[in-house]
C-alpha positions as CSV (number, residue, x, y, z in Angstrom):
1,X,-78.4,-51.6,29.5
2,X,-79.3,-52.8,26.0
3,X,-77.4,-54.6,24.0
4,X,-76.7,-52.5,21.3
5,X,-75.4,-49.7,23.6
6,X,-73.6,-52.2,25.7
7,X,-71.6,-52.8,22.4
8,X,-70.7,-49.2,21.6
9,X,-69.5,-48.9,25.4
10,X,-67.5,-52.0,24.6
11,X,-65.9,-49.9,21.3
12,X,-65.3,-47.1,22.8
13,X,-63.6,-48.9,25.9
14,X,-61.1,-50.3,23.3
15,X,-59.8,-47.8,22.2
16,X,-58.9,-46.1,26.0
17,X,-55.3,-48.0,26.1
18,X,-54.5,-46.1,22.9
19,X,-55.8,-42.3,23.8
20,X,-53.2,-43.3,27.1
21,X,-50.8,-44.4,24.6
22,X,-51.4,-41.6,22.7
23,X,-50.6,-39.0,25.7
24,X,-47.2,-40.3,26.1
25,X,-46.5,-39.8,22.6
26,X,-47.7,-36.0,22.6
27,X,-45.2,-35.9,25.8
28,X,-42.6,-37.2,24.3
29,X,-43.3,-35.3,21.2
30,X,-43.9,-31.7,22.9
31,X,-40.9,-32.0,25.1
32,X,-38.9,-32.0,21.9
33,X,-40.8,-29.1,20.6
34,X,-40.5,-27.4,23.4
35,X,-36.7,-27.8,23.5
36,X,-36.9,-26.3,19.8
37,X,-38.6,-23.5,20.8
38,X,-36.4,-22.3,23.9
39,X,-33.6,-22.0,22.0
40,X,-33.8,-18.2,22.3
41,X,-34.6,-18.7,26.4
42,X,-31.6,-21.2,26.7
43,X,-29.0,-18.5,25.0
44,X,-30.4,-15.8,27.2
45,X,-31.1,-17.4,30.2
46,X,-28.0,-19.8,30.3
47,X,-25.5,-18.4,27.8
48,X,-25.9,-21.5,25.7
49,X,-24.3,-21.3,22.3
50,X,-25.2,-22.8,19.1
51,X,-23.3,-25.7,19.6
52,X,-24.7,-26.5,23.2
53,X,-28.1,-26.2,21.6
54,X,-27.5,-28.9,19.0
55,X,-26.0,-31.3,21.6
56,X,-29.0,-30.3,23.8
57,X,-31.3,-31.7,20.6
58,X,-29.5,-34.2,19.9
59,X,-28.9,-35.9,23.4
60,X,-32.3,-36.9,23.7
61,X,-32.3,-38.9,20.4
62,X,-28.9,-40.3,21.1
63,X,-29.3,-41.4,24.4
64,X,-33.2,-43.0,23.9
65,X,-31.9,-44.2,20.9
66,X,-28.8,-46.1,22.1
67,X,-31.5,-47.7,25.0
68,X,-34.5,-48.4,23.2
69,X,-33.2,-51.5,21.9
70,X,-32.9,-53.3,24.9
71,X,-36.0,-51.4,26.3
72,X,-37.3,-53.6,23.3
73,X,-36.0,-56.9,25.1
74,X,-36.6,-55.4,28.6
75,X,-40.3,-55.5,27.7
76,X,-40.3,-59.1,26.5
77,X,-39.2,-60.0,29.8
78,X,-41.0,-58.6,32.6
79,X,-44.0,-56.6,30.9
80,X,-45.1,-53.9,29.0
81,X,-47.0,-52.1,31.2
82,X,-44.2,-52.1,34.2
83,X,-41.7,-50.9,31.5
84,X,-44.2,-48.0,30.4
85,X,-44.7,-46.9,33.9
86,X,-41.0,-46.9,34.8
87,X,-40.3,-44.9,32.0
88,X,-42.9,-42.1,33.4
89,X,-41.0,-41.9,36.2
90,X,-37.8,-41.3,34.8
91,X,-39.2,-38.7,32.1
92,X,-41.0,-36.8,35.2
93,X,-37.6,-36.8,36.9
94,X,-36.2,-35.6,33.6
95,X,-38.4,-32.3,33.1
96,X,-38.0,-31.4,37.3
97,X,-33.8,-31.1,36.1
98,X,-35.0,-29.5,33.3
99,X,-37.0,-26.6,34.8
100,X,-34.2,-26.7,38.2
101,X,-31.0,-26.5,35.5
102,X,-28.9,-23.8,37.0
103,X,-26.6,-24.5,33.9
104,X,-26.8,-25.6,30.6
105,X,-24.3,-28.7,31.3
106,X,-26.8,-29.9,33.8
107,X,-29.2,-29.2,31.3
108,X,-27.8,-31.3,28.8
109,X,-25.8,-33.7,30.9
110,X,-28.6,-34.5,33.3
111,X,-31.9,-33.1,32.2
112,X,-31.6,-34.6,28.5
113,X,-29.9,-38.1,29.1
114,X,-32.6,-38.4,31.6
115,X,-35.4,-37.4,28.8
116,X,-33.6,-40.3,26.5
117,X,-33.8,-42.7,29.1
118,X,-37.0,-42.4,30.3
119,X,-38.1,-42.6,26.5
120,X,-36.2,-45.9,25.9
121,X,-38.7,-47.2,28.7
122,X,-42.0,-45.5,27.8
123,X,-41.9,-45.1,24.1
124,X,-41.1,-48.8,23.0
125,X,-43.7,-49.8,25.6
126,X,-46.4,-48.2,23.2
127,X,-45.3,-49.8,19.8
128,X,-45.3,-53.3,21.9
129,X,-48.6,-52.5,23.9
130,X,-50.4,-51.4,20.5
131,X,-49.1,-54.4,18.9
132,X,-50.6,-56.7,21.3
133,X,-53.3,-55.1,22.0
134,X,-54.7,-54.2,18.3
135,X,-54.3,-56.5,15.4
136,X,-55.3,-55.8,11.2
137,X,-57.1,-52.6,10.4
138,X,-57.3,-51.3,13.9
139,X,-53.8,-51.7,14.5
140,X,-53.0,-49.3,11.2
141,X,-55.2,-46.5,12.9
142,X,-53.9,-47.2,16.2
143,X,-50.4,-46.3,14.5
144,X,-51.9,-43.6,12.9
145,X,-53.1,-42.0,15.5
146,X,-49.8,-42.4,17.0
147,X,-48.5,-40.5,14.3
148,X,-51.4,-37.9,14.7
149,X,-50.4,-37.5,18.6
150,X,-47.1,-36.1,17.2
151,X,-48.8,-34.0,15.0
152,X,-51.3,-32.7,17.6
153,X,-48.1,-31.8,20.0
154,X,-45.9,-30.6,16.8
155,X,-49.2,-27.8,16.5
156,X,-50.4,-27.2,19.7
157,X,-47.0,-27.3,21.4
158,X,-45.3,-24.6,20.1
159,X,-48.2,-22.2,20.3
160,X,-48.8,-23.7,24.3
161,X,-45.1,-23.7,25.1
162,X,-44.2,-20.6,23.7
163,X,-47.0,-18.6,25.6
164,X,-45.5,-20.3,28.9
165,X,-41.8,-19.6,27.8
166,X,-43.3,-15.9,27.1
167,X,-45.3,-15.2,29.8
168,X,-43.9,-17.6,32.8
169,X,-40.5,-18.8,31.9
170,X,-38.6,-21.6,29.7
171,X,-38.7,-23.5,33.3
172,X,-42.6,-22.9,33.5
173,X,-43.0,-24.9,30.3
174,X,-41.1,-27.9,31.2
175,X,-42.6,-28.1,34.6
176,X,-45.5,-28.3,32.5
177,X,-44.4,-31.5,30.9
178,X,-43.3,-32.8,34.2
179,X,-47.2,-32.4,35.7
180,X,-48.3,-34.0,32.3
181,X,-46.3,-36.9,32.6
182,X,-47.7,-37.6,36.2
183,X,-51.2,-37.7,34.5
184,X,-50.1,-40.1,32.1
185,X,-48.7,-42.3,35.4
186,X,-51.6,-42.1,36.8
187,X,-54.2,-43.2,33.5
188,X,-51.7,-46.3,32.9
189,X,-53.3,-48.6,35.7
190,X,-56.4,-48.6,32.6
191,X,-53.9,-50.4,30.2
192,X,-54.5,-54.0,29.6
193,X,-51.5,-56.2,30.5
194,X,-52.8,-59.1,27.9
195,X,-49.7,-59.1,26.1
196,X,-48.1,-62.3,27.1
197,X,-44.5,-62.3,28.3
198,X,-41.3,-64.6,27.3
199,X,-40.5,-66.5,30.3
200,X,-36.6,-67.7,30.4
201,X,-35.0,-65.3,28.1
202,X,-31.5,-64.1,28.6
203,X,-30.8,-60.2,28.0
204,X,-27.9,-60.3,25.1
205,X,-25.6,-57.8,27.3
206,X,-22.7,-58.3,24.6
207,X,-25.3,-56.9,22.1
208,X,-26.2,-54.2,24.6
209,X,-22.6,-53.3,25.0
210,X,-22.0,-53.1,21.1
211,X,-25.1,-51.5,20.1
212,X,-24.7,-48.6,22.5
213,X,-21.0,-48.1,22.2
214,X,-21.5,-48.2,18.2
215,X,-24.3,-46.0,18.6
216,X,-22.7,-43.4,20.5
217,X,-19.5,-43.2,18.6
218,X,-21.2,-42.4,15.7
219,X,-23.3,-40.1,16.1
220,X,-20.9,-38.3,19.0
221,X,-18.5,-38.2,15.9
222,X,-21.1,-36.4,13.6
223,X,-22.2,-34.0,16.2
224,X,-18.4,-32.9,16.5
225,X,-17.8,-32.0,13.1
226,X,-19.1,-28.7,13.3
227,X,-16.8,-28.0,16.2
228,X,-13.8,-30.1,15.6
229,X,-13.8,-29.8,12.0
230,X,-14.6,-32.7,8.8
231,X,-10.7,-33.2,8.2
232,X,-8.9,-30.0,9.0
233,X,-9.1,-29.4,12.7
234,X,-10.6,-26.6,13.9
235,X,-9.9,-26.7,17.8
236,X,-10.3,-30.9,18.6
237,X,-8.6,-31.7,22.0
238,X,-6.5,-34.0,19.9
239,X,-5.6,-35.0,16.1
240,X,-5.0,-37.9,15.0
241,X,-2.5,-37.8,12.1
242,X,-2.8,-34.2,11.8
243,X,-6.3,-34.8,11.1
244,X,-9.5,-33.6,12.5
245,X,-10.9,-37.0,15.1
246,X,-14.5,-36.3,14.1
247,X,-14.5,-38.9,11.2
248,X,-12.0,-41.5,12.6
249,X,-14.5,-41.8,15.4
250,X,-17.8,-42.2,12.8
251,X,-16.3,-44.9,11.2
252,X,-15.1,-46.7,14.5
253,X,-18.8,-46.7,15.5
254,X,-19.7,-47.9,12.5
255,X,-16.9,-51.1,12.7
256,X,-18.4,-51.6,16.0
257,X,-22.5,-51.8,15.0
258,X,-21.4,-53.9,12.2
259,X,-19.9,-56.1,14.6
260,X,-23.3,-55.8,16.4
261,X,-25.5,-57.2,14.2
262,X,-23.0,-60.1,13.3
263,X,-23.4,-60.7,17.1
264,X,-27.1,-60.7,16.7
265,X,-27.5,-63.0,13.8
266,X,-25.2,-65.8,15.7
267,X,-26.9,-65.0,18.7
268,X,-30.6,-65.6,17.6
269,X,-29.3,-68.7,15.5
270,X,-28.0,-70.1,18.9
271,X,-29.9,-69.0,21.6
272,X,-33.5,-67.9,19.6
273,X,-33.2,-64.2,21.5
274,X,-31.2,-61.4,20.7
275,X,-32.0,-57.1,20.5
276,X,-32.0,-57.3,17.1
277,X,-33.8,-60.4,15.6
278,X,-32.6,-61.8,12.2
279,X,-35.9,-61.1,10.7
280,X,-35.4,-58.1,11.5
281,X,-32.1,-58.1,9.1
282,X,-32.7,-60.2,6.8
283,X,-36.6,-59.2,6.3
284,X,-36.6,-56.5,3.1
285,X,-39.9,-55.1,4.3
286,X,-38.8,-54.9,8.2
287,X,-35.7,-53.1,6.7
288,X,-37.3,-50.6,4.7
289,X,-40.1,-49.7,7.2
290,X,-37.1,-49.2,9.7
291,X,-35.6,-46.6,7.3
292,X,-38.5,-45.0,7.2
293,X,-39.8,-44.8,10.4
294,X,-35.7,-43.4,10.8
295,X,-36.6,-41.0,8.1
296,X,-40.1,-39.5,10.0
297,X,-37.9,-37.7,12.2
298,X,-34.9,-37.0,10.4
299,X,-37.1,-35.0,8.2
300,X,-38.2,-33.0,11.9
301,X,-35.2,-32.4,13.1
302,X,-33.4,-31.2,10.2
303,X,-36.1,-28.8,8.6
304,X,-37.2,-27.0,11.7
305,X,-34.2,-26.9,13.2
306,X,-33.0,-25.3,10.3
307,X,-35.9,-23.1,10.4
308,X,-36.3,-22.0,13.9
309,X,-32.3,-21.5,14.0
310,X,-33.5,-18.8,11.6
311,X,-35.9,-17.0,12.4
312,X,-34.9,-16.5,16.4
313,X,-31.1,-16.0,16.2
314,X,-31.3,-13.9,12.6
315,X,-35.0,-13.0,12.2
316,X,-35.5,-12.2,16.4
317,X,-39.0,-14.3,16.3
318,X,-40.1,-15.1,19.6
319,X,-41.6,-18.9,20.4
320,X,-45.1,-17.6,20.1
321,X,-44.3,-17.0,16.3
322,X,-42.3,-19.7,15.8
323,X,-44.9,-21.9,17.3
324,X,-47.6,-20.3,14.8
325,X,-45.0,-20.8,11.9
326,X,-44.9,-25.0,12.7
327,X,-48.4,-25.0,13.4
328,X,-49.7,-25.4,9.2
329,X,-46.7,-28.4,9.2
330,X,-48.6,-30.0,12.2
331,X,-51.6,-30.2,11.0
332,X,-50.5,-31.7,7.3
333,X,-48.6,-33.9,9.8
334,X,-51.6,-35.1,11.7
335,X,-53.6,-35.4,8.5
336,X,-51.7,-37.5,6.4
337,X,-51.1,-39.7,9.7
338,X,-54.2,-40.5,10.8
339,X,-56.5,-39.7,7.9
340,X,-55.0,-42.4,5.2
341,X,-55.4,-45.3,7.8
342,X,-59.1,-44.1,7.6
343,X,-59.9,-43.2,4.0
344,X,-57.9,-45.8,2.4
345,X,-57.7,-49.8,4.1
346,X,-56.4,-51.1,0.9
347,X,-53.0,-49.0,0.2
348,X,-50.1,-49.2,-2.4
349,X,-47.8,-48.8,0.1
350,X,-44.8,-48.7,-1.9
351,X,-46.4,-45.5,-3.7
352,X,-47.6,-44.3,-0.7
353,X,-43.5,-44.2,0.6
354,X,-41.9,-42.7,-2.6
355,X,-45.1,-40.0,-2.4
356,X,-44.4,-39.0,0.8
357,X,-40.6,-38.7,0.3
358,X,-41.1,-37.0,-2.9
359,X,-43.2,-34.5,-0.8
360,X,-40.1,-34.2,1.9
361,X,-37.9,-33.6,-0.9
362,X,-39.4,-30.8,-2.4
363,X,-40.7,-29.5,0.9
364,X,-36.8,-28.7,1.9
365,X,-36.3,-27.2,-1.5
366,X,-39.2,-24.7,-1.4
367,X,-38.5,-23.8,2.3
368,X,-35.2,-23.2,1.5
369,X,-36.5,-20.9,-1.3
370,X,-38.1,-19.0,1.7
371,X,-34.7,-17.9,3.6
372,X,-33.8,-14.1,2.8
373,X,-31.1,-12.2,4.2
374,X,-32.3,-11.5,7.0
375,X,-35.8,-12.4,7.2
376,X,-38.2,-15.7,6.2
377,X,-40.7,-15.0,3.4
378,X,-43.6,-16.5,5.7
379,X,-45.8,-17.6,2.5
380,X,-42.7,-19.4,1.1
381,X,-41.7,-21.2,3.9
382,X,-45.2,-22.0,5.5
383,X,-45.7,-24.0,2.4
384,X,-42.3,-26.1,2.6
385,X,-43.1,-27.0,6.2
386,X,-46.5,-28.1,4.8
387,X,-44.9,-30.3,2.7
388,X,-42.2,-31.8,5.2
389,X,-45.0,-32.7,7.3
390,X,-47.6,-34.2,4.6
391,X,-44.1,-36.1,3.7
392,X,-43.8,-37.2,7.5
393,X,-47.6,-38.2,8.1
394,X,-47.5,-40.0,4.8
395,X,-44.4,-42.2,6.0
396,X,-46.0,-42.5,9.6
397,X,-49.2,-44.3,8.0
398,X,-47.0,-46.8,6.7
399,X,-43.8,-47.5,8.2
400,X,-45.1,-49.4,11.7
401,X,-47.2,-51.7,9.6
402,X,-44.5,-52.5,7.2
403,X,-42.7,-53.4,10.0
404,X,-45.2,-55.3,12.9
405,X,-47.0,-56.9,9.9
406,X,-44.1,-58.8,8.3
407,X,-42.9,-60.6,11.8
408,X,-43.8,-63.5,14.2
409,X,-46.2,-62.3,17.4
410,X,-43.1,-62.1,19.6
411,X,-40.9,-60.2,17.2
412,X,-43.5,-57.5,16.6
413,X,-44.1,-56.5,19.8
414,X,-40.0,-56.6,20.1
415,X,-40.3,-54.5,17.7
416,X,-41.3,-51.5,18.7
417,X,-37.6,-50.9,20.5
418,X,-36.0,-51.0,16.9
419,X,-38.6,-48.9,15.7
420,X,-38.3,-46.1,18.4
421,X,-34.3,-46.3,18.0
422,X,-34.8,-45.9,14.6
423,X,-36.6,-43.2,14.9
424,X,-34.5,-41.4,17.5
425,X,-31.1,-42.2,15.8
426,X,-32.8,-40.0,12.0
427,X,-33.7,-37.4,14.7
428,X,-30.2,-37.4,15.9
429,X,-28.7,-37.5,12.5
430,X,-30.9,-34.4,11.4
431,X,-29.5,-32.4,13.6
432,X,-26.3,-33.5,13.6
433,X,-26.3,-33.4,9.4
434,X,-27.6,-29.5,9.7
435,X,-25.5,-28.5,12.3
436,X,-22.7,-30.1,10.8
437,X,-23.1,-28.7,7.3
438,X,-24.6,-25.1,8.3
439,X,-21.4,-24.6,11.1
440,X,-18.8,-25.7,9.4
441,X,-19.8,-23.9,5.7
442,X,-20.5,-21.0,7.7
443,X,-16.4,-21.0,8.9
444,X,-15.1,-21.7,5.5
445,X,-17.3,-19.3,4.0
446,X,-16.4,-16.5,6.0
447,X,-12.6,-17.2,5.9
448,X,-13.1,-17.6,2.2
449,X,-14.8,-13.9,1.5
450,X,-12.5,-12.2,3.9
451,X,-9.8,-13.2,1.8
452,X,-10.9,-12.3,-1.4
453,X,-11.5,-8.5,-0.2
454,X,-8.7,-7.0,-0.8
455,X,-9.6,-3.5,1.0
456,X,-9.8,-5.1,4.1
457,X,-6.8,-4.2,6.8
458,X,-4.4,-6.9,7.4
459,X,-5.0,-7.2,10.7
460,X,-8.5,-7.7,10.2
461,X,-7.3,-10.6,7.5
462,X,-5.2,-12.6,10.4
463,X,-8.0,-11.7,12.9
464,X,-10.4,-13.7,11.1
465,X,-7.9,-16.6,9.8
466,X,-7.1,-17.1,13.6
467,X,-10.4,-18.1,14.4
468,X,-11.1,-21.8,14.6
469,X,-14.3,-21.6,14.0
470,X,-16.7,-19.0,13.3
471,X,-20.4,-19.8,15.0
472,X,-24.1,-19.6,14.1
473,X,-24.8,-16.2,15.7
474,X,-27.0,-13.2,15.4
475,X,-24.9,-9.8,14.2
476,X,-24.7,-7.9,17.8
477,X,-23.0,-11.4,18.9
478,X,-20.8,-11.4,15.7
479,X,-19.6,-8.3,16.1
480,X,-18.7,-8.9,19.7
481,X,-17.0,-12.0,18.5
482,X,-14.8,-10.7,16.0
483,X,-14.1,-7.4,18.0
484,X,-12.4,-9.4,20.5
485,X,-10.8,-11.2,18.0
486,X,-8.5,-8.2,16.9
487,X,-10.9,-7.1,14.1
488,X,-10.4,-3.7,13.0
489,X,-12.8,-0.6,13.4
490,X,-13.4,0.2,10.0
491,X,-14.0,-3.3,8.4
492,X,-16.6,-4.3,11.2
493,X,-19.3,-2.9,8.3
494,X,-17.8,-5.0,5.6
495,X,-17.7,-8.1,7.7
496,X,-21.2,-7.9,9.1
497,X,-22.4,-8.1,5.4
498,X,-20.3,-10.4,4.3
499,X,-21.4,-12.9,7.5
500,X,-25.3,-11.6,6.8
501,X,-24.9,-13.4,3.5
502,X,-22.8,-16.5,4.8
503,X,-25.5,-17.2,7.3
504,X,-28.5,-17.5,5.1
505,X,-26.4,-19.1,2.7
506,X,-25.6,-21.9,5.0
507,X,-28.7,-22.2,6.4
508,X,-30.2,-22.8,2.8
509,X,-27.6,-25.3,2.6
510,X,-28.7,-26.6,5.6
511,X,-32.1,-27.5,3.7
512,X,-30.6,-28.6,0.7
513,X,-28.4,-31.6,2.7
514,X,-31.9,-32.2,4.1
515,X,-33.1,-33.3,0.0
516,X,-30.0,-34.7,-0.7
517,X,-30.9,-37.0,2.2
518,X,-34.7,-37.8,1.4
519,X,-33.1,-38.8,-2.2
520,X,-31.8,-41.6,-0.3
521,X,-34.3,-42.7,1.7
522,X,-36.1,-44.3,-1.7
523,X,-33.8,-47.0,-1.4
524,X,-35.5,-48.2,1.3
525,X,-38.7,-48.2,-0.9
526,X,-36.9,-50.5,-3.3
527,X,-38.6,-53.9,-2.7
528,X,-41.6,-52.6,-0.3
529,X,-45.3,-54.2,-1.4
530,X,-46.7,-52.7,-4.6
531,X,-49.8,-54.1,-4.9
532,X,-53.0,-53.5,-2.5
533,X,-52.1,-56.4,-0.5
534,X,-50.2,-55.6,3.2
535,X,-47.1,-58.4,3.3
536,X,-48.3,-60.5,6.3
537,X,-46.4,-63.3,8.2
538,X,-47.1,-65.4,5.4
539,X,-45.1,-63.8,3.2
540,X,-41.5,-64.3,5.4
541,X,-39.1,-67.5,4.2
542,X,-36.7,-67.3,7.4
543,X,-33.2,-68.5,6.3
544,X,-33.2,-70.5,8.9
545,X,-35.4,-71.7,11.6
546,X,-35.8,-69.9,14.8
547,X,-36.6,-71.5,17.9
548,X,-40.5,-71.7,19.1
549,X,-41.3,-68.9,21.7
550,X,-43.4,-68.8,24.6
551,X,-45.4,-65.3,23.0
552,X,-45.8,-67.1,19.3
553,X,-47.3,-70.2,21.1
554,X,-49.7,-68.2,23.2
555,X,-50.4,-66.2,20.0
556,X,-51.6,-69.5,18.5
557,X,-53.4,-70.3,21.1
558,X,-55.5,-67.3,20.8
């Protein structure tokens, strides 16, 4: 073979790992999707409510991301590759539980922790095997295409899924997944195991303990808001001083992860191994591309599940036109991911950031600008998802190489656990912001028109001030609802208008926590690189010295 051809074998052969990397991003990606797009299927099919669904989205994200950390470490010690297989497994066991769920407990319970587990495995594994595989520009576009694989499942996912959830069945579609993640098995015996290992490091089980426990208490406690209430309890299994638990347990999981990364910081000092490295703390850049990459899939969950709450409990869409209503936010996803790596190698990535979340912020403004009554103005709305995901694929081009680019060889590759928590905890707090804000608005608003009518029959009044909380529902489950509730006849008219209104209301309100949000997010961009310069190793003055490891001494080597 000549040589010139023998060198474009050579460059296409390096790129392989990362279209195999790439596939277990779109699964991990489409599994989500399709779990947004069954929510119809899931109410039908298994009686789930509004509140099941949201812990159903969210237990994914909160379990992955309360393990990713120390699939970070886990990594470190015995090999990428063996942790990126494992976690195949586990995600193939996850979508057979999913498509064999005879209820939506199991479904949650088993079928989604599973999903989260097997993530913490397989989706660090691809940050740390890109890391050590790629290095400079080609790492960038290896990230961005990482970003585009998301993308490509974000469009082609719902459109896919929702003809299998149409035509075969919700269980069809994830047994899909499951065959997909078998092919991905398979294909990972043609990924490189280069990436040297660390030899004689101790997992930091107290930091596993904390983390996780921290984790969960947190978000658990934002996920029960909507149900238990913010501070006036709506129907908790306890109080706590008269008081709704919900927050008490936030800010006890937020004592605890600040005891965490105390742990961490003493930790590395001591030992020179911990989940969380110090540069990982006390690095601005690692910081802010840690927000961000947290912020990618915040903005995801929050705005379509806002959206396709919408339009398939109000607007009665089924997932074929839901899936065709993501797809123009997909593609500007995929774009912005992959094609700024490409056009630009020199990048402001500081304006890049604060031009991406600027995008996200108005995005959520104009879609909520698309929520009627009753229906979605499709123009309206199909151009705030466009936004949202131009925002994302912006942030997606730049948030891994903030990160990998500002840390030592072994810390990089470490990395990529933080980065996929990250990532998984914004998810978790999108929904769980959303939920939180559409169900419980959506109670006080109710209660609060009801008793400003004053036509309405007095037993109707009490009926609906009994109610603890009043759900996310479309109006032949309303009426059910309140019916059994005691309301009267005659005002069933009145209170289907008045909870048509609420409803959209809240679900504009939804969108508008969503901006609120984003505005936050640019303090992360606070001290990123300005200039057309990406902040390299050289940049970093540690506070204090860390001990040599086995993969930075290798790394010199090389």
């Amino acid at each position: 073979m000549p040589e010139k051809n023998k060198n474009r074998v050579a460059r296409a052969m390096r790129w392989l790992p990362l279209c195999i990397l790439c596939m277990a991003q779109f699964l991990a990606s489409a599994d989500n999707v399709t779990l947004s797009i069954a929510t119809g299927a899931l109410i039908r099919s298994l009686g789930a409510s509004m509140s099941q669904v949201s812990e159903a989205n969210t237990m994914y994200p909160l379990v992955a991301g309360s393990f990713m950390v120390a699939g970070g470490m886990l990594g470190i010690v015995v090999g990428w590759r063996r942790i990126f297989q494992l976690g195949c497994i586990i995600y193939l066991a996850a979508e057979v539980c999913a498509g064999l769920s005879p209820s939506m407990n199991f479904f949650i319970f088993a079928a989604r922790a599973l999903a989260g587990i097997g993530g913490s495995f397989m989706i660090p594994a691809v940050f740390g095997l890109i890391t050590g595989i790629y290095s400079g520009h080609d790492r960038a576009v290896a990230f961005g295409a990482l970003g585009a694989a998301s993308g490509i499942s974000f469009a082609s996912g719902p459109i896919a899924c929702g003809l299998l959830l149409e035509h075969l069945g919700w269980r069809s579609a994830f047994g899909v997944m499951g065959a997909f993640a078998i092919l991905i098995l398979a294909c990972s015996t043609l990924i490189p195991t280069s990436t040297a290992r660390e030899r004689g490091i101790r997992f930091d089980i107290p930091g596993f303990v904390l983390s996780t426990a921290g984790l969960f208490m947190t978000v658990f406690g934002l996920l029960r808001v909507s149900s238990w209430g913010l501070f006036a309890p709506f129907n908790p299994p306890f109080t706590v001083i008269g008081l709704s638990p919900a927050p008490f347990l936030v800010a006890a999981g937020l004592v605890v992860l600040a005891l965490m990364l105390r742990w961490e910081i003493y930790r590395d000092a001591r030992i020179g191994s911990a989940l969380i490295p110090r540069t990982f703390i006390q690095t601005a850049n690692v910081r802010g591309g840690l927000y961000l990459t947290a912020y990618i899939f915040f903005a995801y969950s929050s705005g379509i599940f806002v959206v396709v709450s919408f339009g398939q409990v109000v607007a009665g869409q089924d997932a074929v036109h839901t899936g065709l209503l993501i797809l123009p936010f997909a593609i500007c996803l995929a774009a912005c991911s992959l094609g700024l790596p490409l056009v630009i190698k020199q990048r402001n990535q500081q304006r890049q950031c604060r031009t991406g979340l600027l995008l996200g912020l108005v995005g959520a403004l104009v879609t909520a600008a698309g929520i009627n009554t009753l229906e979605l103005n499709t123009p309206v709305v199909t151009l705030g998802l466009c936004l949202i995901g131009a925002s994302m694929g912006t942030i997606a081009a730049n948030a891994p190489s903030l990160v990998t680019n500002a840390l030592s060889a072994r810390d990089a590759q470490q990395s990529g656990g933080v980065q996929a928590a990250a990532r998984d905890i914004g998810q978790a707090l999108g929904v769980a912001l959303v939920s939180m804000v559409m169900l419980t608005a959506i109670t006080y608003g109710m209660k609060l028109l009801v008793a400003e009518d004053a036509g309405l029959n007095p037993r109707t009044l009490s009926a609906v001030r009994s109610l603890p909380v009043i759900p996310y529902l479309n109006d032949l489950q309303f009426k059910a609802l309140i019916v059994d509730a005691g309301v009267q006849q005659a005002d069933l008219s009145a209170l289907t208008k008045y909870y048509q209104q609420t409803r959209a209301h809240v679900s504009r309100a939804g969108l508008w926590s969503m901006a609120v949000m984003t505005l936050l997010f640019f303090f992360a961009t606070l001290h990123l690189p300005s200039g057309r310069r990406t902040t390299d190793l050289t940049d970093i003055q540690y506070a204090h010295p860390r001990p040599r490891s086995n993969v930075d001494a290798d790394a010199d080597a090389t």
